[in-house]
C-alpha positions as CSV (number, residue, x, y, z in Angstrom):
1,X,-24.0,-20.6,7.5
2,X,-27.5,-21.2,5.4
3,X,-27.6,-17.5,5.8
4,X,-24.5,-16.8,4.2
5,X,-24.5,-19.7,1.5
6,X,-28.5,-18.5,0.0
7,X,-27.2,-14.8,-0.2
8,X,-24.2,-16.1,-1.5
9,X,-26.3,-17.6,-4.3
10,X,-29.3,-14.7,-4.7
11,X,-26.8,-12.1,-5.1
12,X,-24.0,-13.7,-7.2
13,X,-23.9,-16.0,-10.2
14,X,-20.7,-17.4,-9.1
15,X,-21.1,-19.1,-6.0
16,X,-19.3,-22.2,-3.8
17,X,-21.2,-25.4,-4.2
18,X,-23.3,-27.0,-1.4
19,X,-20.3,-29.4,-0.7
20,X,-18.5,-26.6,0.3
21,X,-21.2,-24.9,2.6
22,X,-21.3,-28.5,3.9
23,X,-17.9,-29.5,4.6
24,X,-16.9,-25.6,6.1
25,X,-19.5,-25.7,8.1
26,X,-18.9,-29.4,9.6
27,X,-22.3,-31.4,8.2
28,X,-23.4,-33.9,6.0
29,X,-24.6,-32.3,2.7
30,X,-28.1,-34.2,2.8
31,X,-28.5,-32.3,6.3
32,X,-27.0,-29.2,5.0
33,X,-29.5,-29.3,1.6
34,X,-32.3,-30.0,4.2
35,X,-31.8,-27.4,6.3
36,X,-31.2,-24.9,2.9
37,X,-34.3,-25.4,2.1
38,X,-36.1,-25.0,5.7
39,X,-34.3,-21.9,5.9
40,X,-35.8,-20.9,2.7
41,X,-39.1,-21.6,3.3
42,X,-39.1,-20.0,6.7
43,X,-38.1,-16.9,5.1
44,X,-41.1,-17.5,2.6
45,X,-38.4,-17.7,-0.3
46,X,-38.4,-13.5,0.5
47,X,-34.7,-12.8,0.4
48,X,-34.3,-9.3,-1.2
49,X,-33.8,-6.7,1.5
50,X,-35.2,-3.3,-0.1
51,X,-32.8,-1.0,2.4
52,X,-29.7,0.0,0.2
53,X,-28.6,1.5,3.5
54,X,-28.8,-1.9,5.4
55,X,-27.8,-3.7,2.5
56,X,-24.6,-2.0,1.7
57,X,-23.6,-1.9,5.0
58,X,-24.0,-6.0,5.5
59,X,-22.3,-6.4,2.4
60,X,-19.2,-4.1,3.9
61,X,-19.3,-6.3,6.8
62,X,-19.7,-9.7,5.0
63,X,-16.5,-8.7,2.1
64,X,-14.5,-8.0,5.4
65,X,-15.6,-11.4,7.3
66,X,-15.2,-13.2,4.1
67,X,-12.0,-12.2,3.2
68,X,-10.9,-13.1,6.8
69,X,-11.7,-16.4,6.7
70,X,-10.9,-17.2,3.0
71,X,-7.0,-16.1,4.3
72,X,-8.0,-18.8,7.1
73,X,-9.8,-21.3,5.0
74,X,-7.4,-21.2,2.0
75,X,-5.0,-23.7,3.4
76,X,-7.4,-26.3,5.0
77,X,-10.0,-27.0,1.9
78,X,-9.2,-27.9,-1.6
79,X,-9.9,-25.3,-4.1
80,X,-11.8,-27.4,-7.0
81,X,-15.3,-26.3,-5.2
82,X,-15.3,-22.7,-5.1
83,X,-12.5,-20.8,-6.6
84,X,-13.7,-17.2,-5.9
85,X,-11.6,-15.9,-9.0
């Protein structure tokens, strides 16, 4: 989920909100924004992977999984935090 959100945000200027992350992923935002920036500063604030092979292929894989669970997602949140159009 922290994975997912920060790439989210490094590689897009439109992104869902940390309410969002928070509620899709079943925790309090305090815990969520916490944990965001542990994660972070476990991965040393490095989050540009320099493969184009290995990048391109997660970001296959991610569009797919994404789009899976926005179909799944679409019905059960309110759209006024992230609207992906």
């Amino acid at each position: 989920m922290l994975a997912v959100s920060t790439s989210c945000k490094f590689y897009d200027d439109m992104f869902c909100s940390n309410a969002f992350y928070a509620e899709v992923g079943l925790v309090d935002l305090s815990e969520f924004n916490l944990m965001e920036n542990r994660f972070l500063a476990l991965m040393e604030f490095r989050l540009l992977v320099e493969n184009p092979g290995f990048v391109e292929n997660q970001l296959k894989n991610f569009i797919y999984s994404a789009t899976v669970r926005q179909f799944a997602f679409r019905k059960l949140l309110p759209r006024s935090d992230c609207d992906p159009r």
